[in-house]
NUZA-353131 format. One record per residue (C-alpha): x, y, z; residue number from 1. Coordinates in Angstrom, 2 decimals, always signed. Layout:
R       px       py       pz    k
R        X        Y        Z  NUM
...
# end
This chain:
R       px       py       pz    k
R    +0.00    +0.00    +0.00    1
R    +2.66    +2.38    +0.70    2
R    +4.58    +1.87    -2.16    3
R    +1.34    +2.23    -4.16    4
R    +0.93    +5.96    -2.44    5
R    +4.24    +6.76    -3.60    6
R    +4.06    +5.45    -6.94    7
R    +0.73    +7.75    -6.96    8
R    +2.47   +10.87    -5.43    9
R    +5.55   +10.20    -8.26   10
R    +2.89   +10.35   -10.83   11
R    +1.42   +13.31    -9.71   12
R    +4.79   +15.76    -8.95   13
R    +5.58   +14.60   -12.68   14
R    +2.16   +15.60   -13.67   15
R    +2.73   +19.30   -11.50   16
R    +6.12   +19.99   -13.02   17
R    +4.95   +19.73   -16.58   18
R    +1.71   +21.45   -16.03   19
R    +3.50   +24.50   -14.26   20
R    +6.14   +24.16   -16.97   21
R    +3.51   +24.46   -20.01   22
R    +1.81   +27.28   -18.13   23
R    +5.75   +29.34   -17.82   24
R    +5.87   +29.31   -21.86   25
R    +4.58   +32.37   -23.44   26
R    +2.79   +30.72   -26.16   27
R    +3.86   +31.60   -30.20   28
R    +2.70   +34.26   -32.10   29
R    +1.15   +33.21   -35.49   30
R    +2.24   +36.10   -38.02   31
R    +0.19   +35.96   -40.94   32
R    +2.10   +38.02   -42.69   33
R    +5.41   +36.08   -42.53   34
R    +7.77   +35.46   -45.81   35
R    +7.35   +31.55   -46.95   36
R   +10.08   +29.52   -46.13   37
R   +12.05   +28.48   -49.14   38
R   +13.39   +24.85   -48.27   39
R   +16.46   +24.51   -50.82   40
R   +19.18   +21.29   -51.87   41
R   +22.70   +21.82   -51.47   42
R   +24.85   +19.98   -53.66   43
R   +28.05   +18.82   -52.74   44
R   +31.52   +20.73   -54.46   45
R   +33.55   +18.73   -56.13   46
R   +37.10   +19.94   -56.96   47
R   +39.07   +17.83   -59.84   48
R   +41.99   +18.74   -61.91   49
R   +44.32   +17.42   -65.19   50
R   +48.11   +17.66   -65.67   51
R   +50.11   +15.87   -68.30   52
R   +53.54   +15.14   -68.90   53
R   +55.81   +18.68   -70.48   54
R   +54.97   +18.86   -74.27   55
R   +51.84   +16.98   -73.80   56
R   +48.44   +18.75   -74.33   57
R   +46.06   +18.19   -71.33   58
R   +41.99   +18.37   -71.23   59
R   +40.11   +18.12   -68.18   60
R   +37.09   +16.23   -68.59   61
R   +34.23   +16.23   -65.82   62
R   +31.95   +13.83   -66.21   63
R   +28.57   +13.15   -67.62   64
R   +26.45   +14.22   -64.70   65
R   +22.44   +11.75   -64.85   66
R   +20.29   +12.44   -67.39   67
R   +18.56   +16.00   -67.26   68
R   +21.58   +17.28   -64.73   69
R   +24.00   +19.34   -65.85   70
R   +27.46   +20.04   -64.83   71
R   +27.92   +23.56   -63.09   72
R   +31.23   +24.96   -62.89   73
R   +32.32   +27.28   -59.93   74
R   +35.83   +27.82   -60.63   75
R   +38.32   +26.92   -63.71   76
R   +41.82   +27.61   -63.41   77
R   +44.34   +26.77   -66.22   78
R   +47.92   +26.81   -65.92   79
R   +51.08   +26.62   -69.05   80
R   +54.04   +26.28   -66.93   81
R   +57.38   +26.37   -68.42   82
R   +60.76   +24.07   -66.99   83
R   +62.73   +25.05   -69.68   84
R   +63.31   +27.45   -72.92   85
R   +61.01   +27.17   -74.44   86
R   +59.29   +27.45   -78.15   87
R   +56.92   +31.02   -77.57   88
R   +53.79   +30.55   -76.92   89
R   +52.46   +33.05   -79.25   90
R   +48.26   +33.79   -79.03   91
R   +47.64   +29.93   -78.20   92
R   +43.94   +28.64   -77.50   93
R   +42.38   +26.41   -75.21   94
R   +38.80   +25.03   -76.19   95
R   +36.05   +23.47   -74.46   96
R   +33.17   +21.40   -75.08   97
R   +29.47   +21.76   -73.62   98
R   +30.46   +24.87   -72.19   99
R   +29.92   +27.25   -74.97  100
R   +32.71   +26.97   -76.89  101
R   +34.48   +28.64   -73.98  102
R   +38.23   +29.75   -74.92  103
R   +41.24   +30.97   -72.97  104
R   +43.76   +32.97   -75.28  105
R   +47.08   +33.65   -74.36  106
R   +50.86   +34.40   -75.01  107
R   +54.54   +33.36   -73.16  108
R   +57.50   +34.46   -73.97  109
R   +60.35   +31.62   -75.21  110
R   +61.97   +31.93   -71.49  111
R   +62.58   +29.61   -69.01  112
R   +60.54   +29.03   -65.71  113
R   +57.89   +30.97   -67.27  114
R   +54.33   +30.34   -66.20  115
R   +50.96   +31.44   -66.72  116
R   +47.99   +31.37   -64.67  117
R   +44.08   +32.02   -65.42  118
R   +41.76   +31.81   -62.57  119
R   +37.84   +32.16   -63.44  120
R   +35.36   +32.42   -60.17  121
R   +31.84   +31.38   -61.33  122
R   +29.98   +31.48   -58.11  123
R   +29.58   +28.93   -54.81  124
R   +27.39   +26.25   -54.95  125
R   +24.97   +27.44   -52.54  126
R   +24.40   +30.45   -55.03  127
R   +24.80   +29.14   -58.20  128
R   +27.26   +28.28   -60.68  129
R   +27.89   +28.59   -64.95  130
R   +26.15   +26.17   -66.26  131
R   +26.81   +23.65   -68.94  132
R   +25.38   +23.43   -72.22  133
R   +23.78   +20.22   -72.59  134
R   +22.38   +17.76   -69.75  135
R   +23.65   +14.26   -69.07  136
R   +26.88   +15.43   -71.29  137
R   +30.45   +15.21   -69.78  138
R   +32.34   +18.92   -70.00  139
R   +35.92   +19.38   -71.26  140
R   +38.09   +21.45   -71.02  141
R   +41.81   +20.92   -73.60  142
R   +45.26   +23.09   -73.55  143
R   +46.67   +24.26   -76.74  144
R   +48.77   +21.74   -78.70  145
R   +51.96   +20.54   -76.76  146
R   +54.63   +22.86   -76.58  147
R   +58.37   +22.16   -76.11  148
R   +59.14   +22.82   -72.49  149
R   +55.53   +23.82   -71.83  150
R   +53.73   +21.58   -69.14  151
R   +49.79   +22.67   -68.86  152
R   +47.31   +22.09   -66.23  153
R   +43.78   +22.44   -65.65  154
R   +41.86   +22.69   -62.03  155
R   +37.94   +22.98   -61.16  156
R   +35.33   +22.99   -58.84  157
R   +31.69   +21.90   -59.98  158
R   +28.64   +19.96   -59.00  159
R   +25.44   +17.83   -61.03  160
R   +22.02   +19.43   -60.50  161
R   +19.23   +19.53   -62.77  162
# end
């Protein structure tokens, strides 16, 4: 019987505590006139990059994202590095595909330890990135033709969406 008395006296100091708790809470204020919240997906960065032997071109290729996604890039950067003298690198091209027919054009002098860098910024992924031409298509990026002494290499950051 006692224990029964304090099982019943347990049961109701619980039952106190979370009435007198409820009752402390200042309840919410609806706002009708509140901004929607916009629930978004975040898709993960990937970073990826391409080097190749000196005197060897180099492309980049980032792969075909699903069907209906497309690749969006947030940041290229392409480098032509020379070790050695060199043979000038005199208004040379880099093309792309499924990006637009997107070109870097440059020139290096026939010195050695020579370099050049080109560093894009096309957003965070949170934001929004430059977008690729074509869904479910891989993305490539290719250095000029090899070039005596001339080592080239490509870096990026993208991610699939639709």
């Amino acid at each position: 019987m006692l224990t029964r008395i304090r099982r019943i006296r347990s049961i109701l100091a619980v039952t106190a505590i979370a009435v007198l708790a409820t009752l402390a809470v200042p309840h919410a204020q609806i706002n009708q006139n509140a901004a929607p919240v916009t629930i978004t997906t975040q898709y993960s960065l990937i970073a990826i990059s391409a080097t190749a032997a000196v005197a060897t071109q180099t492309t980049l290729t980032i792969p075909a994202p699903p069907p209906n996604f497309y690749n969006y890039l947030c940041s290229l950067h392409f480098n032509a590095s020379q070790n050695g003298t060199s043979t000038a690198n005199t208004n040379a091209v880099t093309t792309s595909t499924n990006f637009n027919s997107y070109a870097i054009k440059y020139s290096l002098a026939a010195t050695a330890n020579t370099n050049y860098d080109w560093v894009e910024g096309w957003g965070i992924a949170n934001t929004g990135c430059a977008k690729s031409a074509s869904p479910g298509t891989a993305t490539t990026f290719v250095s000029p033709a090899a070039t005596t002494n001339t080592a080239f290499t490509w870096t990026a950051t993208y991610y699939q969406a639709p």
